[in-house]
LUMVEXFI-693487 format. One record per residue (C-alpha): x, y, z; residue number from 1; residue in one letter. Coordinates in steps of 0.5 Angstrom, whole numbers. Each point is the difference from the previous one (the first is absolute). Example, Ala and Ser with C-alpha at 12.3 -4.5 7.8 and 13.67 -1.06 7.14 Angstrom:
2
NODE    c1    c2    c3 num residuo
NODE    25    -9    16   1       A
NODE     2     7    -2   2       S
//
This chain:
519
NODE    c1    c2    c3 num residuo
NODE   -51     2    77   1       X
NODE     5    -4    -3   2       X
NODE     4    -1    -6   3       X
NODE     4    -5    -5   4       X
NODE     5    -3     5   5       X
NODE     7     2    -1   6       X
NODE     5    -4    -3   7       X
NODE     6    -3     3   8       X
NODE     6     4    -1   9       X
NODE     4    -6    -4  10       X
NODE     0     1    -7  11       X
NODE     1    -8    -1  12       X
NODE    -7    -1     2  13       X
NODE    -3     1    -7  14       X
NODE     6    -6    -2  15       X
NODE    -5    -4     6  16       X
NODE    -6     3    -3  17       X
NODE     1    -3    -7  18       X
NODE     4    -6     2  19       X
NODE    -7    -2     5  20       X
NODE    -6     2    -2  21       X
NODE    -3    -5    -5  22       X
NODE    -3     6    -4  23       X
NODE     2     7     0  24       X
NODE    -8     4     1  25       X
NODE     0     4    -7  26       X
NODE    -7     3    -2  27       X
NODE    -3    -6     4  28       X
NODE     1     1     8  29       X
NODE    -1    -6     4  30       X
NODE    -3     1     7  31       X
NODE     2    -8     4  32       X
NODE    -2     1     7  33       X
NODE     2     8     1  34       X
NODE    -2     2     6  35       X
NODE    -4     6     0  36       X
NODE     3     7     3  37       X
NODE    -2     1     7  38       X
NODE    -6     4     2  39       X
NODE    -2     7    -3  40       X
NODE     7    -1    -6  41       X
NODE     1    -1    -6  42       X
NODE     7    -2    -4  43       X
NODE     2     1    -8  44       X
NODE     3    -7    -2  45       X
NODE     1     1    -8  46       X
NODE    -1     5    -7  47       X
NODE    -3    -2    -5  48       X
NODE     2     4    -7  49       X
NODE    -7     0    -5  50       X
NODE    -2     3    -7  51       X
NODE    -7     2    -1  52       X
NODE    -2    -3    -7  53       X
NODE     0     7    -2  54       X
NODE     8     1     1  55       X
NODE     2    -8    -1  56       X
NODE     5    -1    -5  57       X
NODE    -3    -7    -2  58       X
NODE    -7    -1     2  59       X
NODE     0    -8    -3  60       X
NODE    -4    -2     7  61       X
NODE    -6     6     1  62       X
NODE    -1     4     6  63       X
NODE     5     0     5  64       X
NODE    -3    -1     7  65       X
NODE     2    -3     9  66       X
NODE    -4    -7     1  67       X
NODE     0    -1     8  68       X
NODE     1    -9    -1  69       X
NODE    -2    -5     6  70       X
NODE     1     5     6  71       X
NODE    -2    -2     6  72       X
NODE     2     2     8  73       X
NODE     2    -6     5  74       X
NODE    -1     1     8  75       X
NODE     6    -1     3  76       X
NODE    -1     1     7  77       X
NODE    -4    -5     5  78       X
NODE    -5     5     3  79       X
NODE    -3     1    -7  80       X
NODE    -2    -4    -6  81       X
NODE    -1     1    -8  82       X
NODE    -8    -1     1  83       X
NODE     0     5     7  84       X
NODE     5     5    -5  85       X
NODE    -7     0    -7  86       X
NODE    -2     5     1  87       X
NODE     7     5     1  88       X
NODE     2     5    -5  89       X
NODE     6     2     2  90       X
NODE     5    -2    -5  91       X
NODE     1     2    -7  92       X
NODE     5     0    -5  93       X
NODE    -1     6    -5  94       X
NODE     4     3    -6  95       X
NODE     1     7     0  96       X
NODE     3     5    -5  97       X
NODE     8     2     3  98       X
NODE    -1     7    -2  99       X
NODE    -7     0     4 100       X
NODE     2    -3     5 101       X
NODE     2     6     6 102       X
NODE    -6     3    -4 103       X
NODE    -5    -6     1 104       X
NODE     3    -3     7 105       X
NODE     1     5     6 106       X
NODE     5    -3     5 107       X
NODE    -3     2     5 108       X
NODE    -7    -2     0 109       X
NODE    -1    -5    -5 110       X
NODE    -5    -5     2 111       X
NODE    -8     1     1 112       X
NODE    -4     1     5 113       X
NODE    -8     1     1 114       X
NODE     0     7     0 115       X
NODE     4    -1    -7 116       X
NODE    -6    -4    -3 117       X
NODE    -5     4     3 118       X
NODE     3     6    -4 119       X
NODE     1    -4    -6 120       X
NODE     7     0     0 121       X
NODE     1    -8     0 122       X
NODE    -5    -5    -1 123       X
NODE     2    -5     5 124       X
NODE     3     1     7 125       X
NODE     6    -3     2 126       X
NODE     3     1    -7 127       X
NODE     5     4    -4 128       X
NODE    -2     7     0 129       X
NODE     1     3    -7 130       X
NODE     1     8     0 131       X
NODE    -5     1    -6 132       X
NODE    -6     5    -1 133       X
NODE    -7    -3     2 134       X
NODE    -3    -4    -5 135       X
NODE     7    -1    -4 136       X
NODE     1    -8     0 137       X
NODE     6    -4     0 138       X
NODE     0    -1    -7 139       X
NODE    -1     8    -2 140       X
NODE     7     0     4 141       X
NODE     4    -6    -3 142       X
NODE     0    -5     8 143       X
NODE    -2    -7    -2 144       X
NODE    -1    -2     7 145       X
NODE    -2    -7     3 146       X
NODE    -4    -3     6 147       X
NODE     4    -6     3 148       X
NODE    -5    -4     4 149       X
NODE     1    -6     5 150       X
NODE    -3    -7     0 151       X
NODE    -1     1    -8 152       X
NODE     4     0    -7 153       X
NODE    -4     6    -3 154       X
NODE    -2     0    -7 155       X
NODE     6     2    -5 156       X
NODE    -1     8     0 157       X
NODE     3     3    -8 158       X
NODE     0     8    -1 159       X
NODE     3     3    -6 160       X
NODE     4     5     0 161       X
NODE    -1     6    -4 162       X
NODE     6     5     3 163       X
NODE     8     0    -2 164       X
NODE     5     0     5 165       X
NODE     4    -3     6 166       X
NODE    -6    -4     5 167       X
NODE     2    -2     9 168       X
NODE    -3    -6     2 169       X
NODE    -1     2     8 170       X
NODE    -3    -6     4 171       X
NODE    -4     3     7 172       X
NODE    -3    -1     5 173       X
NODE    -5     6     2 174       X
NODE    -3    -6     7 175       X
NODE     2    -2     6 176       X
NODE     2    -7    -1 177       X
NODE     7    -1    -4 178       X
NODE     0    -8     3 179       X
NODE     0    -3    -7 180       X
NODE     4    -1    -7 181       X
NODE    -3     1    -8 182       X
NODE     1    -5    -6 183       X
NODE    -1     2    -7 184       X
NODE     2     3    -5 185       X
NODE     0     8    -3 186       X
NODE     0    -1    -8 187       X
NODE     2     7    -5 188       X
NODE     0    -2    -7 189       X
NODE     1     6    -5 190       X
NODE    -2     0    -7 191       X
NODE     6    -5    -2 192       X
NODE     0    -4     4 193       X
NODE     3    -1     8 194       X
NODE     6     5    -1 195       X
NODE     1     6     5 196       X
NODE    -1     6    -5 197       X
NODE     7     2     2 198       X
NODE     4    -6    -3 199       X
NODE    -5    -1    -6 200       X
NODE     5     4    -5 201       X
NODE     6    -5     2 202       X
NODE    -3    -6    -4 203       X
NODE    -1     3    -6 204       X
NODE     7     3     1 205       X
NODE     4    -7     2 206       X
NODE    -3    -3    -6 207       X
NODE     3     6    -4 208       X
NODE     6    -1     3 209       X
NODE    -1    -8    -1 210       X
NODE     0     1    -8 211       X
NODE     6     5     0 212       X
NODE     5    -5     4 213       X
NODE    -2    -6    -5 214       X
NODE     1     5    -5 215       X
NODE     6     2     3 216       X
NODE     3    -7     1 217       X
NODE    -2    -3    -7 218       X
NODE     6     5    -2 219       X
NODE     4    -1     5 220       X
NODE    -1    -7    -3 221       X
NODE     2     1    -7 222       X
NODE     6     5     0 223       X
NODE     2    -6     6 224       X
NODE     0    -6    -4 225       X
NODE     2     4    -7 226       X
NODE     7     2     5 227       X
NODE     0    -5     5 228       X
NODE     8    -1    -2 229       X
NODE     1     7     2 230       X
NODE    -4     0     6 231       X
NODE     3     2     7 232       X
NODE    -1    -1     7 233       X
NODE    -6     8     1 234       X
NODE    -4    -4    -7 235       X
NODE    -1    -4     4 236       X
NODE    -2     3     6 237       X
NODE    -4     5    -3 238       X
NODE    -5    -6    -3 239       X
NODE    -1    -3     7 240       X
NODE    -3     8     2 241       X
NODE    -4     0    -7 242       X
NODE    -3    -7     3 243       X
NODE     0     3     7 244       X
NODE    -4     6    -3 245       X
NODE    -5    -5    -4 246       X
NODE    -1    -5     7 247       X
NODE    -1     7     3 248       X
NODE    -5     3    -4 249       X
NODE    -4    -7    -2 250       X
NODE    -1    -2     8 251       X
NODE    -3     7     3 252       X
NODE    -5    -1    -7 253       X
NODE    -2    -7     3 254       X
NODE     0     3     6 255       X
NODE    -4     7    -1 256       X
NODE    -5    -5    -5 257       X
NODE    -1    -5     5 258       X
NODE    -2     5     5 259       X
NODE    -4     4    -5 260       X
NODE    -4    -6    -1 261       X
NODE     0    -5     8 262       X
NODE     0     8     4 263       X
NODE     5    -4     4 264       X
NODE     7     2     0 265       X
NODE     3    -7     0 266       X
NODE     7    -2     4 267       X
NODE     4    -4    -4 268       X
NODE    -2     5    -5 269       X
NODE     3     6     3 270       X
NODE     6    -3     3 271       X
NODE     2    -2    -6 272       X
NODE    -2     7    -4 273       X
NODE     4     3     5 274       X
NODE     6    -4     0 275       X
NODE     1     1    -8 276       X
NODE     0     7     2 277       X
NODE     5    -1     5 278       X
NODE     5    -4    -4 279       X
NODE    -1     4    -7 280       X
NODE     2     6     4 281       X
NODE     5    -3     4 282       X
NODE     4    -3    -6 283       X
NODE     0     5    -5 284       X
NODE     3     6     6 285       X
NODE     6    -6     2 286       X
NODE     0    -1    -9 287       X
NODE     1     8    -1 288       X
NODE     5     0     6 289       X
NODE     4    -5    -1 290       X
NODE     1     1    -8 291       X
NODE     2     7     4 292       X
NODE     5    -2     4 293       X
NODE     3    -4    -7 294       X
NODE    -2    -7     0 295       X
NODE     0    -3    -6 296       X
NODE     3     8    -3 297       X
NODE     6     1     4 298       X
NODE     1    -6     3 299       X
NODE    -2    -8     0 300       X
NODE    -3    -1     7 301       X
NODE    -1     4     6 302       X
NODE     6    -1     7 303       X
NODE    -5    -3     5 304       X
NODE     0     6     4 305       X
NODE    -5     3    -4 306       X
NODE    -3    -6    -2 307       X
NODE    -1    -1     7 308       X
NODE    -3     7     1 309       X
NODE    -5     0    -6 310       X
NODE    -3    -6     2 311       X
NODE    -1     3     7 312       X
NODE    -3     6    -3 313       X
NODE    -5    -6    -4 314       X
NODE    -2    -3     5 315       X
NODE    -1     7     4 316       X
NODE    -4     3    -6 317       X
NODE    -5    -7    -1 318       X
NODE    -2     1     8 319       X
NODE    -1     7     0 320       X
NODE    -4     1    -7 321       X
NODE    -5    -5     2 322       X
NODE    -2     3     6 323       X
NODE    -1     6    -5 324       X
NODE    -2    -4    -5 325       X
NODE    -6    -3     5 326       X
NODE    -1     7     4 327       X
NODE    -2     3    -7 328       X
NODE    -5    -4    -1 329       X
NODE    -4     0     6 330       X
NODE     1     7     2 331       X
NODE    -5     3    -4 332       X
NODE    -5    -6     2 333       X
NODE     1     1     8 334       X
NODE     1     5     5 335       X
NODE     7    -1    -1 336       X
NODE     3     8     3 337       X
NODE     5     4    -4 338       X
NODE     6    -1     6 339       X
NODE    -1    -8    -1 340       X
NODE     1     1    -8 341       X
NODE     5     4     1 342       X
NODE     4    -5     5 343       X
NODE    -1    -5    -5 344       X
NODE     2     4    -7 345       X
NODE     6     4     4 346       X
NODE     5    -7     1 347       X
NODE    -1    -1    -8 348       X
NODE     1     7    -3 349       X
NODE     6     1     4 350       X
NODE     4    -7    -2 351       X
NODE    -3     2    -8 352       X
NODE     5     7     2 353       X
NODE     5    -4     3 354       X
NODE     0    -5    -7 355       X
NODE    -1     6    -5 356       X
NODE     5     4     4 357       X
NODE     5    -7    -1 358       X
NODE    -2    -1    -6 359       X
NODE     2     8    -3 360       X
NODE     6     0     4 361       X
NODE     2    -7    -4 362       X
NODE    -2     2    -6 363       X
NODE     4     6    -1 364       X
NODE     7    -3     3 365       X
NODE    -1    -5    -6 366       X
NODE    -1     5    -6 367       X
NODE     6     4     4 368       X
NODE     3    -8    -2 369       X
NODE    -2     0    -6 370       X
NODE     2     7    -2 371       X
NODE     8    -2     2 372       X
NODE     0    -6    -4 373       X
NODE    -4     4    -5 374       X
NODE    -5    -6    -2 375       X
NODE    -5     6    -4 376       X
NODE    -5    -4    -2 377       X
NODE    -1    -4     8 378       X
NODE     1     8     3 379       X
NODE    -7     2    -5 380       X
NODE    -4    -6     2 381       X
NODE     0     2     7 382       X
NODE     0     7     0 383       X
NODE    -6     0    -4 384       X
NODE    -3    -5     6 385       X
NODE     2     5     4 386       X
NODE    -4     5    -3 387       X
NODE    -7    -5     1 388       X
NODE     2    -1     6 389       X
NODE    -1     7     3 390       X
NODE    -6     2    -5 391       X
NODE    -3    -6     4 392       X
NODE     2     2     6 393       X
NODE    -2     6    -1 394       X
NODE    -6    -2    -2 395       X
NODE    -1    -5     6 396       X
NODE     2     6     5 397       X
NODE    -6     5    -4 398       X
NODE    -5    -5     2 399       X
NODE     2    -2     6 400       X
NODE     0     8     3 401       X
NODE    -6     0    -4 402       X
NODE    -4    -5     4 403       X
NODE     2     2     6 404       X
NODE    -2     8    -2 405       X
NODE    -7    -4    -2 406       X
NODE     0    -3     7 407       X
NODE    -4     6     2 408       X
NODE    -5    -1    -4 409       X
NODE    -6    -5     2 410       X
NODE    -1    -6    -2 411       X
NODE    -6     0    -3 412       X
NODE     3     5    -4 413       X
NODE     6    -3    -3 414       X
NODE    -2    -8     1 415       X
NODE    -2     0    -8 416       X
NODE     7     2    -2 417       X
NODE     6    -3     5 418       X
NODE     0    -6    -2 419       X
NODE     4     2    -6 420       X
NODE     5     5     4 421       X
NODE     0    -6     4 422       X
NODE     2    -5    -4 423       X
NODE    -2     1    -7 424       X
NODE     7     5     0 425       X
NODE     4    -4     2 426       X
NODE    -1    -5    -5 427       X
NODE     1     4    -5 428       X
NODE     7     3     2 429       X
NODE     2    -7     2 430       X
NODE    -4    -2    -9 431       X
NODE     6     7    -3 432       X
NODE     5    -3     4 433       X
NODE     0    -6    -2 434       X
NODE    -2     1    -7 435       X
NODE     6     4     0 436       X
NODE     5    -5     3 437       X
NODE    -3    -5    -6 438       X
NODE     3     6    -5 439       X
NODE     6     1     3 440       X
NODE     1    -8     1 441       X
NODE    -4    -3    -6 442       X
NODE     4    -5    -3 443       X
NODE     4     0    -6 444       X
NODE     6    -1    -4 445       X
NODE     5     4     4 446       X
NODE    -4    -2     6 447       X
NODE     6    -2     4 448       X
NODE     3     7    -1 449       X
NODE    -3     1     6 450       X
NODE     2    -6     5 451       X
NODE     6     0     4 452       X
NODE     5     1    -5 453       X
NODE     6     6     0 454       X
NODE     2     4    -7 455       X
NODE     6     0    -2 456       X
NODE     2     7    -2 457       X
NODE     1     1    -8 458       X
NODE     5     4     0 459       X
NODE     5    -6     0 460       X
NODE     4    -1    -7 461       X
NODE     2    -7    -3 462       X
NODE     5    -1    -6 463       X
NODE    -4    -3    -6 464       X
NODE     5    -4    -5 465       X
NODE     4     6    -3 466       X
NODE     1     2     6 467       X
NODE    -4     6     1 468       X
NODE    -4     2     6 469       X
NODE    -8    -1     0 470       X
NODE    -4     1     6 471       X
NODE    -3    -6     3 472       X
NODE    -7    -1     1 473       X
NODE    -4     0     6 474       X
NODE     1    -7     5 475       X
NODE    -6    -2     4 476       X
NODE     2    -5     5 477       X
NODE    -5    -4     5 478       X
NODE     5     1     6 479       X
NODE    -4    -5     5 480       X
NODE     5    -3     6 481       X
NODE     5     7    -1 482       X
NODE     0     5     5 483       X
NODE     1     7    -1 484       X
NODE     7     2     2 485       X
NODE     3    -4    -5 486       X
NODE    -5     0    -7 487       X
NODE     4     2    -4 488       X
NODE     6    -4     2 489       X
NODE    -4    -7     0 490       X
NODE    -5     2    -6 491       X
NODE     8     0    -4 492       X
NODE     3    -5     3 493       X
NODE    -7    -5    -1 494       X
NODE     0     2    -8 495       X
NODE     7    -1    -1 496       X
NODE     2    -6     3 497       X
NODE    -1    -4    -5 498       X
NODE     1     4    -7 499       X
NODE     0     7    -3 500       X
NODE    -6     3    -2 501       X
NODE    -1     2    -6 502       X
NODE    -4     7    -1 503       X
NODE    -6    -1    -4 504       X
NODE    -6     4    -1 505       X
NODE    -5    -4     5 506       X
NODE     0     0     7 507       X
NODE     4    -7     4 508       X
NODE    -7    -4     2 509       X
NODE     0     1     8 510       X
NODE     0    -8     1 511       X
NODE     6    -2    -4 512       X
NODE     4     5     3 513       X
NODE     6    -4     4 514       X
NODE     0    -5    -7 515       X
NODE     3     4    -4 516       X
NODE    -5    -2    -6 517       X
NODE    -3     6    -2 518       X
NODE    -7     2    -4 519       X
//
């Protein structure tokens, strides 16, 4: 008795299978001249995810139902041909239910002899033996099971499926020949159309998120374009995740809808929907960083070091989060195994710590920043983006110590609802987090209070023309070419090197400043 090979232990062997396969199987599996399990074996090659018409959340297309296509079984060896192999019956494929399947299959003794049909425990010898009762069918136990002839491509056999949940397809070969290989195709539709029952509700969801993201960007747009003279450099970044998001929710729509309809899970498709992930991620984390280590806030650009280190961290978040990325979509499908996916999901979760841990180190030394050079209203953004942070991380903690208590629970269990822990989650913490960002940041008339300025302290008194003493008022100066240890100095030295200034009770347009011309 054998099983599903194992796979190999590098994780980049999902990036080949995405990369080289000319369609990633969905609910349509693809037998291209697979060689039978040896004699007395059997293997399981895939799980199928099916709603009853009963429990479907759509049943637009009827009843649900396993068509075995086009199978056929072709000799490979020179002692035996296809016309001296009619009449073997040996090789089968079958969908069994999950839960059942121990029940249904007894490891050790799994194939039919004649004394089995003789007690009407089997219909034919030399077949998969199934534990049921006499006079039980396999239909009374939801097995659709299909005989695999050789010399002949047989008729296309089509059996509507009445029960909800997880179904195995095994491939076995209860004979004593295995010198040959099969072509055809296993096809499992359900009510809806071709998508597993697994990833059905992440569909209607990314079109959800679709619509919420072009709404999102219409008002980013408009407060854009009615304060782009008060636009600064995070306005801006804070856009580009908008798009991000809207390109990111728009392909895994296609890409859902395309496979909803052809059964087949289309590369160019995948690579491209996870690639979107991949680079709304990586951008929006390396936004919040570097906005956490001052950019634009504190200090006009970063010292090259840290640039050095933050495209490092990129490139390695890019790498690592599509192999976690391609892992999560084929770990349901395939008998990936749970030291596998964890292999290729722990180089993530540790360089995600690594960054948050980077990322709230930055940011309280740039709040202790802004509270030494008392710029109030800057110090209150980023203390409430503090705040977001940590519920989401909070949040983001729950889930995950949530999935992996559920990780105990069978498949067959928890299959209708992970999608949402698994992915749904997250895009709702990452959709807060960026809806607050857009509050905080949104343009408006004082915008560039929150760009890379310094507030000049109002406690210092002028003389007015009768000469008495009058407080001044708050300066905010663009400080862009100035380094830290002399800013007070070169910003004096810059609005006095042609004349005066005269107090007036508006603020000195940071452009003009060093022109002596004042608004």
């Amino acid at each position: 008795h054998s099983r599903h090979a194992g796979h190999g232990p590098m994780c980049l062997a999902l990036l080949v299978l995405a990369a080289s396969l000319p369609m990633a199987t969905g609910q349509i599996y693809t037998f291209e001249q697979v060689p039978l399990p040896e004699a007395k074996s059997l293997h399981t090659m895939y799980a199928f995810y099916v709603y009853s018409h009963q429990d479907a959340p759509d049943r637009s297309l009827g009843q649900p139902f396993v068509k075995f296509h086009s199978l056929s079984a072709h000799s490979t060896s020179e002692s035996k041909t296809d016309a001296e192999l009619a009449n073997y019956e040996g090789v089968q494929l079958s969908i069994l239910p999950y839960r059942d399947f121990w029940a249904l299959i007894n490891p050790s003794r799994f194939c039919a002899t004649p004394d089995d049909v003789q007690n009407n425990l089997a219909e034919h010898a030399e077949q998969m033996l199934v534990q049921k009762g006499p006079g039980v069918s396999n239909t009374d136990v939801s097995l659709y099971a299909h005989t695999v002839k050789f010399h002949v491509v047989e008729k296309d056999l089509q059996i509507p499926v009445h029960s909800t949940g997880v179904y195995i397809l095994v491939y076995s070969n209860c004979g004593d020949f295995s010198e040959a290989v099969v072509s055809g195709t296993v096809i499992v539709k359900n009510a809806y159309g071709f998508l597993p029952g697994n990833e059905y509700h992440k569909m209607p969801f990314y079109g959800w998120l679709s619509l919420i993201y072009t709404l999102m960007a219409i008002i980013w747009m408009a407060l854009s374009f009615r304060w782009w003279r008060e636009l600064f450099h995070i306005q801006y970044c804070v856009a580009a995740v908008i798009l991000l998001g809207l390109l990111e929710a728009s392909v895994w729509w296609i890409f859902f809808n395309d496979w909803n309809q052809t059964g087949l899970r289309g590369r160019f498709l995948f690579v491209v929907a996870i690639l979107s992930s991949v680079v709304k991620s990586v951008f929006s984390y390396m936004l919040i960083l570097v906005a956490s280590l001052g950019w634009g806030v504190t200090r006009p650009y970063l010292d090259h070091r840290t640039i050095m280190k933050v495209q490092a961290v990129s490139f390695l978040y890019i790498v690592l989060d599509f192999i976690r990325e391609s892992v999560l979509s084929f770990r349901h499908s395939h008998s990936l195994s749970l030291a596998f996916v964890l292999l290729c999901l722990l180089p993530v979760a540790l360089l995600n710590g690594v960054i948050f841990y980077w990322i709230f180190t930055a940011l309280s030394s740039l709040m202790e920043t802004l509270q030494e050079r008392r710029q109030q209203e800057k110090l209150l953004l980023f203390e409430r983006l503090w705040k977001i942070l940590v519920a989401a991380l909070a949040a983001a903690s729950s889930t995950l110590l949530f999935q992996i208590f559920d990780l105990s629970r069978s498949i067959s269990i928890r299959w209708h609802y992970q999608w949402f822990f698994a992915d749904g989650v997250s895009h709702i913490l990452f959709l807060l987090v960026l809806s607050v960002m857009m509050y905080l940041w949104a343009p408006h008339t004082n915008s560039q209070r929150y760009a890379y300025s310094q507030q000049i302290d109002g406690n210092d008194k002028d003389k007015d023309e009768d000469g008495k003493e009058k407080e001044k008022p708050n300066v905010w100066a663009e400080e862009e070419g100035l380094d830290d240890d002399g800013e007070d100095e070169s910003f004096w030295a810059t609005t006095h090197e042609k004349g005066e200034l005269k107090p007036k009770p508006t603020s000195v347009a940071p452009e003009r400043i060093g022109n002596g011309e004042v608004s």
